[in-house]
C-alpha positions in Angstrom: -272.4 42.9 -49.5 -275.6 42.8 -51.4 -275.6 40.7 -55.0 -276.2 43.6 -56.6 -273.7 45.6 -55.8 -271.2 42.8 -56.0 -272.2 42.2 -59.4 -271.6 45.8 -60.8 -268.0 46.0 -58.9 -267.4 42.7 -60.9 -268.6 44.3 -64.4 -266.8 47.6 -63.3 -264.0 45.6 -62.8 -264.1 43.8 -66.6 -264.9 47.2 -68.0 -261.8 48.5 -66.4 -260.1 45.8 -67.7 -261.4 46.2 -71.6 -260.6 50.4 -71.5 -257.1 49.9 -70.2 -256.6 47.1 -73.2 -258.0 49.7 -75.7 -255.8 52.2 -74.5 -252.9 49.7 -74.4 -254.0 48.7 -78.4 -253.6 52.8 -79.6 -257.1 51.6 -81.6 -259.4 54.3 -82.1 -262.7 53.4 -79.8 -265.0 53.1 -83.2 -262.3 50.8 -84.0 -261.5 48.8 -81.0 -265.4 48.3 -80.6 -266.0 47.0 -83.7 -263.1 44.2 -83.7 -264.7 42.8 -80.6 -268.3 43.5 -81.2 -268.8 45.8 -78.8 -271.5 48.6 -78.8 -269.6 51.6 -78.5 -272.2 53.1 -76.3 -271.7 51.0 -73.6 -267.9 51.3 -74.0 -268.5 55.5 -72.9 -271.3 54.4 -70.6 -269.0 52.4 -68.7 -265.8 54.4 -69.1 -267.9 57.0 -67.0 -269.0 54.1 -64.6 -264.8 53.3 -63.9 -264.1 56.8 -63.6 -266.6 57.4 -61.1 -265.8 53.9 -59.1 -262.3 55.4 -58.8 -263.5 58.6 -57.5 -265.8 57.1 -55.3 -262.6 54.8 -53.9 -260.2 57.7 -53.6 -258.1 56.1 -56.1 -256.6 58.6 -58.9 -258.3 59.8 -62.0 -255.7 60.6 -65.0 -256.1 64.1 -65.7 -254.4 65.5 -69.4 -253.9 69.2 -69.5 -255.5 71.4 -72.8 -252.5 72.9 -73.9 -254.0 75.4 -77.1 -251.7 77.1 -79.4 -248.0 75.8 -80.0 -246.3 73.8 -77.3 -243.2 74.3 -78.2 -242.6 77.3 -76.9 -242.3 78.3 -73.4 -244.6 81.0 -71.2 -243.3 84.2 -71.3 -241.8 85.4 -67.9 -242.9 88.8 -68.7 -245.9 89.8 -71.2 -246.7 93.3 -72.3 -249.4 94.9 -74.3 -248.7 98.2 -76.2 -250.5 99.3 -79.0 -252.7 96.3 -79.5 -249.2 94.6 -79.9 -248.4 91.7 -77.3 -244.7 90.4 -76.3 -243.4 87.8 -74.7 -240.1 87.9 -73.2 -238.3 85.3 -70.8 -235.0 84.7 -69.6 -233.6 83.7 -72.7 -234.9 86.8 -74.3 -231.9 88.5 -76.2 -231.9 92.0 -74.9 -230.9 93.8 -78.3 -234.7 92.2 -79.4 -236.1 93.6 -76.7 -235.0 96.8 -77.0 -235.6 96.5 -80.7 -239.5 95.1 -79.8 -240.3 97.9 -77.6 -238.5 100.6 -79.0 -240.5 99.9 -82.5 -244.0 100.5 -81.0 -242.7 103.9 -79.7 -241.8 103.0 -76.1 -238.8 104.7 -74.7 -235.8 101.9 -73.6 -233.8 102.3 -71.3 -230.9 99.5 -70.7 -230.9 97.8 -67.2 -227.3 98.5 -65.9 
């Protein structure tokens, strides 16, 4: 192994260290950069650098979902459109407010039997 290259798995290997201990600290990056000096472009330069060293090792990247709107209700089982109106209906659906939903936008109901 070259000196080179053993010198930027070393620094890789320090940054990797200094991002986990901001994320450990909950500080802000502005924050966390400016109690120890650091430029906060080269914190994002070489949080890019670590990502891509795990990538490059097959190691594992953590990956958070976008979730947009309200979490805190679940995905429909069942959406339908009618009249520019769209419902969501799952398992735990009542069925009189389904019947009630649909039957309001002038779709004809029939109960399941």
């Amino acid at each position: 192994m070259n000196t080179k290259l053993a010198t930027s798995r070393m620094r890789t290997g320090q940054w990797a260290d200094i991002i986990k201990d901001r994320k450990e600290s909950g500080l802000k990056v502005d924050d966390y950069c400016a109690q120890r000096g650091l430029s906060r472009n080269a914190y994002f330069y070489w949080l890019r650098k670590v990502k891509e060293s795990a990538l490059k090792q097959g190691g594992f990247v953590e990956v958070r979902q976008q979730v947009e709107g309200s979490s805190c209700y679940p995905s429909p089982k069942l959406t339908a459109s009618v009249n520019e109106v769209v419902l969501g209906i799952d398992e735990n659906t009542p069925m009189d407010l389904q019947m009630e939903s649909y039957s309001g936008h002038g779709v004809p109901v029939k109960p399941a039997l």
